[in-house]
C-alpha positions as CSV (number, residue, x, y, z in Angstrom):
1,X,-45.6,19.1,6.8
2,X,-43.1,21.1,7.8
3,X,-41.8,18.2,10.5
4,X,-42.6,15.3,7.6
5,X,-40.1,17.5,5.1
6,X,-37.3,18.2,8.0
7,X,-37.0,14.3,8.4
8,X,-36.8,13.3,5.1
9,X,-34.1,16.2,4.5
10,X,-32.1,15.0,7.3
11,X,-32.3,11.2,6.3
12,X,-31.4,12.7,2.9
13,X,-28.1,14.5,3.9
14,X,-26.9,11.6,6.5
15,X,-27.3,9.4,3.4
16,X,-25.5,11.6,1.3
17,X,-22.8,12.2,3.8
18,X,-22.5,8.2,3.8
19,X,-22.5,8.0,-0.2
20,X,-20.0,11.0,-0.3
21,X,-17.0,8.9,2.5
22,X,-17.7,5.8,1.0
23,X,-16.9,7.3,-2.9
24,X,-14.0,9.7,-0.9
25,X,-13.3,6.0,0.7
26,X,-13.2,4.2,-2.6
27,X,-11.0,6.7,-5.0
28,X,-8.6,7.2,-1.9
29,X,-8.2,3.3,-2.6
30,X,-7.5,3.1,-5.8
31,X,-5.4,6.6,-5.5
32,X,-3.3,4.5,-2.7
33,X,-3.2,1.4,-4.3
34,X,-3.0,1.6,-8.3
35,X,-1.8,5.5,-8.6
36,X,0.8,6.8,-6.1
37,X,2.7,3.7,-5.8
38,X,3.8,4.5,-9.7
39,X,4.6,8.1,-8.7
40,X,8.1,8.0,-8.7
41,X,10.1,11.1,-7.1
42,X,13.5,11.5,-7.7
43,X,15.4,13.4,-4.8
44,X,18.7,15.1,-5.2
45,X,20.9,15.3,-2.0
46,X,24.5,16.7,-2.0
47,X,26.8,15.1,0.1
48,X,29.1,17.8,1.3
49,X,31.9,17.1,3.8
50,X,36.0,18.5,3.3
51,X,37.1,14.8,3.6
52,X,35.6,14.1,0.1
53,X,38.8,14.3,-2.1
54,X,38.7,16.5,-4.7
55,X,38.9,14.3,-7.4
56,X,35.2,13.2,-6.2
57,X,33.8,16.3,-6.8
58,X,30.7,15.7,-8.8
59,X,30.2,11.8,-8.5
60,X,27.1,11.1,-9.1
61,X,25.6,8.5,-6.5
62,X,21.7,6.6,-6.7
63,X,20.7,4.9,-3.9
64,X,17.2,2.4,-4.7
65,X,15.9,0.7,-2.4
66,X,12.7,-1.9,-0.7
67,X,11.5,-2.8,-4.1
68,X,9.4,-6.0,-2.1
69,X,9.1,-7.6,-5.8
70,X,6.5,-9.8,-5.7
71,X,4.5,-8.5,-3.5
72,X,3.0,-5.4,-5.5
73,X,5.9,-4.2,-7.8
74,X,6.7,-6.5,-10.6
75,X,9.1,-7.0,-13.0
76,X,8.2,-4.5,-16.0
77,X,8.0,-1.9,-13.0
78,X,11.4,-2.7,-12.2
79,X,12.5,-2.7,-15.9
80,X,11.3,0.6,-16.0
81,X,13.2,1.5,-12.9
82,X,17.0,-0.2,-14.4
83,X,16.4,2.3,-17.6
84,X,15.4,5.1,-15.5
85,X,18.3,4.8,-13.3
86,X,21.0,4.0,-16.3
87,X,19.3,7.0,-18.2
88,X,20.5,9.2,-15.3
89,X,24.4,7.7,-15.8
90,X,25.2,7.2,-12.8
91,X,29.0,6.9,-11.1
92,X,28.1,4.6,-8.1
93,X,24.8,2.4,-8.2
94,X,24.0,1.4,-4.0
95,X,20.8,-0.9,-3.1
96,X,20.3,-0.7,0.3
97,X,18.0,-4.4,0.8
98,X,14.8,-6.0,0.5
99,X,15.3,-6.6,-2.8
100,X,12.2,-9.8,-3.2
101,X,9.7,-9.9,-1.0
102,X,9.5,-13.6,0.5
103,X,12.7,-14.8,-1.9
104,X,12.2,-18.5,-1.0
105,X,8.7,-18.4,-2.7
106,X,9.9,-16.2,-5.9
107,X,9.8,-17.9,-8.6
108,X,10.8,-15.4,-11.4
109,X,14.5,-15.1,-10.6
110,X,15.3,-16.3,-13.8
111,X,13.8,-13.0,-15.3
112,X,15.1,-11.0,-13.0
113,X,18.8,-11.3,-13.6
114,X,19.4,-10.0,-16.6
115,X,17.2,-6.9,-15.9
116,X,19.2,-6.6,-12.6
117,X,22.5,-6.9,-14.3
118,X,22.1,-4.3,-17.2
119,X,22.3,-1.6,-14.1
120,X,25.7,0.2,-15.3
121,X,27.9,2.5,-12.8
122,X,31.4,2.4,-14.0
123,X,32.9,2.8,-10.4
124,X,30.7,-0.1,-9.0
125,X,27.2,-1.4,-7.6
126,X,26.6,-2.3,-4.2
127,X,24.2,-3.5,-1.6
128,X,23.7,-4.3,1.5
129,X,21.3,-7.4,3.4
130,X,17.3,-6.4,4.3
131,X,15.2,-8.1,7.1
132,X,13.0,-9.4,3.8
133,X,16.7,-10.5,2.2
134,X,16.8,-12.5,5.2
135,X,13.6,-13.9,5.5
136,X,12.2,-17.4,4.6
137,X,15.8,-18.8,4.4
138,X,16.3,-16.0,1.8
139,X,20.3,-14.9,2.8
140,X,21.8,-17.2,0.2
141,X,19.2,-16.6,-2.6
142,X,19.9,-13.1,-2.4
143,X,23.2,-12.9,-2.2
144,X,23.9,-15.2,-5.2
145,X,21.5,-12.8,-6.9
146,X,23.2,-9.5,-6.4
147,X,26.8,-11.5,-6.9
148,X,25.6,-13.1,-10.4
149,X,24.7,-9.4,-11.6
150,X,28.1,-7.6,-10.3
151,X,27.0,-6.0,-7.1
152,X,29.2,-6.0,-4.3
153,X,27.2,-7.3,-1.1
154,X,28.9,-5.7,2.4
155,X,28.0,-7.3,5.4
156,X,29.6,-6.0,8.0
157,X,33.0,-5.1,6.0
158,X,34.4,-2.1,4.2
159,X,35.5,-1.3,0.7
160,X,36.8,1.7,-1.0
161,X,36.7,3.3,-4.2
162,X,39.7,4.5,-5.3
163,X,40.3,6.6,-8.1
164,X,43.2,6.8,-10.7
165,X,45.3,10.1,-8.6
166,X,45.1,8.0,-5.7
167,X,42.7,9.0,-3.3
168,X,39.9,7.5,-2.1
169,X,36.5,7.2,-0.3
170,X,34.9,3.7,2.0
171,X,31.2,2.4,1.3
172,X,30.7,0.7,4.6
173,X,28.1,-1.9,4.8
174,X,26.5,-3.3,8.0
175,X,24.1,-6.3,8.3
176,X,20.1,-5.9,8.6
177,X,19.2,-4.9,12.2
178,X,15.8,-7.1,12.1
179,X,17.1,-10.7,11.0
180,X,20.8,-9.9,10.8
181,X,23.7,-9.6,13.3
182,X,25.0,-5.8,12.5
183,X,28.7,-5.7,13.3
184,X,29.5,-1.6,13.2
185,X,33.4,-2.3,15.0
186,X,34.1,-5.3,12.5
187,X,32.6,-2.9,9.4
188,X,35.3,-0.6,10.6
189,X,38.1,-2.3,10.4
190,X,41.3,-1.4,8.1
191,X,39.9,1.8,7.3
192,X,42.7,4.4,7.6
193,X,42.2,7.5,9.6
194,X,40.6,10.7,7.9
195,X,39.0,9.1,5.4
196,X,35.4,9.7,4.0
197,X,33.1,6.9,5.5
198,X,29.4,6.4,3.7
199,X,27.8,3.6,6.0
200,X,24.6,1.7,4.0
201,X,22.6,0.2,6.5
202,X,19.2,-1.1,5.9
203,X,17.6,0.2,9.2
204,X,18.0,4.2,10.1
205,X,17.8,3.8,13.5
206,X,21.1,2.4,13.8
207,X,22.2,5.9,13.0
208,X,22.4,6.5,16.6
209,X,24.6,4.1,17.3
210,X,26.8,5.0,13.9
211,X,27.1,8.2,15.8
212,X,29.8,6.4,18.3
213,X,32.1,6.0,15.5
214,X,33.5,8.5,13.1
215,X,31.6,7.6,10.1
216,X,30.4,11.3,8.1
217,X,27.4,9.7,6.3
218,X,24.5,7.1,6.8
219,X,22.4,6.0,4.3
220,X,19.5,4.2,4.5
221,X,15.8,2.4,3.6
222,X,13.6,0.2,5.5
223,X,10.8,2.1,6.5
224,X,8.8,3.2,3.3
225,X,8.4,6.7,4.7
226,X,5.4,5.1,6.8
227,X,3.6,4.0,3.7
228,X,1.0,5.3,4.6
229,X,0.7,9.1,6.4
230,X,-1.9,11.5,6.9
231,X,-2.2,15.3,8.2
232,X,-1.0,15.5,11.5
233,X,-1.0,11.8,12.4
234,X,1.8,11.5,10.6
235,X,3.6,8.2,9.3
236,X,0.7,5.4,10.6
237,X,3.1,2.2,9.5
238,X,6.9,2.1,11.2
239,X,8.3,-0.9,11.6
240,X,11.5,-1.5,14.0
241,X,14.4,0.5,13.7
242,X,12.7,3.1,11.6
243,X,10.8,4.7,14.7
244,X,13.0,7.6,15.0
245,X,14.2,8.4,11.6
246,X,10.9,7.9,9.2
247,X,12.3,9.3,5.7
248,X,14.3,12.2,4.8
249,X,17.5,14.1,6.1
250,X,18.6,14.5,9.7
251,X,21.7,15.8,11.8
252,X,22.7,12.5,14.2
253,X,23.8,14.2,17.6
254,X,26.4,11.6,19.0
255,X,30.1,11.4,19.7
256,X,30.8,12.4,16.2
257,X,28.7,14.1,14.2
258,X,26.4,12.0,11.3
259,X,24.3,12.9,8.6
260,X,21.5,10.8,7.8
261,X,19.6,10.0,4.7
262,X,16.3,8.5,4.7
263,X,14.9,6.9,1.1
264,X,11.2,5.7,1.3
265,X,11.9,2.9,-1.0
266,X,10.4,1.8,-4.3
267,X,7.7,-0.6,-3.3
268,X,5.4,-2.0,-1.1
269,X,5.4,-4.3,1.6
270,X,2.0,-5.9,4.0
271,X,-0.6,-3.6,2.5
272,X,-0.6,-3.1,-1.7
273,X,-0.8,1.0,-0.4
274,X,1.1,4.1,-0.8
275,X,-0.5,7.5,0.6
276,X,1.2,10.6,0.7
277,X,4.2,8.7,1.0
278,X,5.6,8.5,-2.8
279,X,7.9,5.8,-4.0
280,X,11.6,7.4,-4.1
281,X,14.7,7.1,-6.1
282,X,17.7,9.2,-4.3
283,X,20.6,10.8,-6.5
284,X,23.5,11.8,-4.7
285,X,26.4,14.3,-5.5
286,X,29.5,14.4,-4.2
287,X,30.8,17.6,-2.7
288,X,34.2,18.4,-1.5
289,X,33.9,21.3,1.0
């Protein structure tokens, strides 16, 4: 009896243990897949640096970025995202790429222009290419979308904002590192010496080669903070150029020194899934120090 009862106890708890990872299996899906890619955080990062002018003191900069619509994220998320981001007023609006996410086979672009174009920054919107942006023949579709709705696309060029005493900061955009041909030299170009540089590019790893040049800042996207991460494995999806720099701030030893800004992006891109790895929206304030 005593043998007869130990058996069935054991067959009992190995089929409870099964039961118990499948359910754990289960709600992790639906946690990853229906409730933490909705779980917006919003980050707040100063940019400090004594060649911000003073006049810039308190800008207020958001950076969005890898929304992938079509994929997962659709367009009453991202009508929820325009009114979150106007509802925060900010001075400078930056979209650092992968706007759609196969652009050539997006068929609601119609619907997405007015939403895109209600974004309001009074000193200017701009953006910069993705590998998606790029993809399926996608360069010219998403350029004429982001130039219909007043958003300044840089590829490989400068410009700089320039406020009414006179002074000034330069936005810098460089091309996507994936599908793209990043010029950093070219980008350069014209810009005066001792100036404030902020360089969007899509993929952070480029940072080290920013580093060369003297550009203060590098923002940038891409890698989705891994998507997917767990306790000490870490980030489990990082797709070129995002290797080194995952999500999240970093000093850039190079030549010159260069602070790096990491934003995990919006959506989603090759698996519907988010895990420990929350969608981001990144507000920035200028600092003169």
């Amino acid at each position: 009896m005593v043998r007869k009862q130990t058996r069935r106890t054991f067959i009992k708890r190995i089929a409870g243990s099964i039961l118990t990872v499948l359910g754990l299996s289960s709600g992790g899906y639906f946690y990853a897949n229906k409730i933490e890619p909705s779980l917006l955080e919003m980050k707040e990062i100063p940019i400090r640096h004594p060649l911000i002018p003073k006049g810039f003191e308190g800008i207020k900069i958001i950076q969005f970025s890898d929304t992938h619509l079509g994929f997962q994220y659709n367009l009453s998320h991202f009508n929820q995202l325009v009114n979150k981001i106007n509802g925060l007023k900010p001075d400078i609006i930056l979209f650092t790429g992968d706007l759609i996410d196969e652009p050539n086979k997006y068929s609601q672009v119609n619907d997405l222009l007015p939403i895109l174009g209600s974004l309001q920054a009074p000193k200017g919107k701009f953006c910069i290419f993705g590998n998606h942006d790029h993809g399926g023949y996608g360069s010219e579709i998403y350029r004429n979308i982001m130039e219909s709705t007043n958003f300044k696309v840089l590829l490989n060029e400068s410009t700089a904002i320039t406020l009414k005493d006179g002074s000034s900061i330069y936005l810098i955009g460089i091309d996507d590192a994936m599908l793209g041909n990043p010029d950093l030299p070219l980008s350069l170009k014209n810009i005066p010496n001792n100036q404030f540089k902020l360089l969007l590019s899509h993929a952070p790893d480029l940072a080290e080669s920013a580093s060369e040049y003297p550009i203060q800042w590098q923002i940038s996207g891409h890698s989705h903070g891994g998507q997917i991460k767990l306790p000490i494995l870490g980030a489990l999806i990082k797709p070129p150029f995002a290797q080194m720099y995952p999500e999240g701030l970093y000093a850039v030893k190079g030549k010159f020194p260069l602070t790096l800004y990491v934003n995990r992006g919006i959506g989603t891109t090759r698996l519907p899934l988010r895990f420990m790895s929350r969608p981001e929206l990144t507000i920035y304030t200028l600092i003169s120090s």
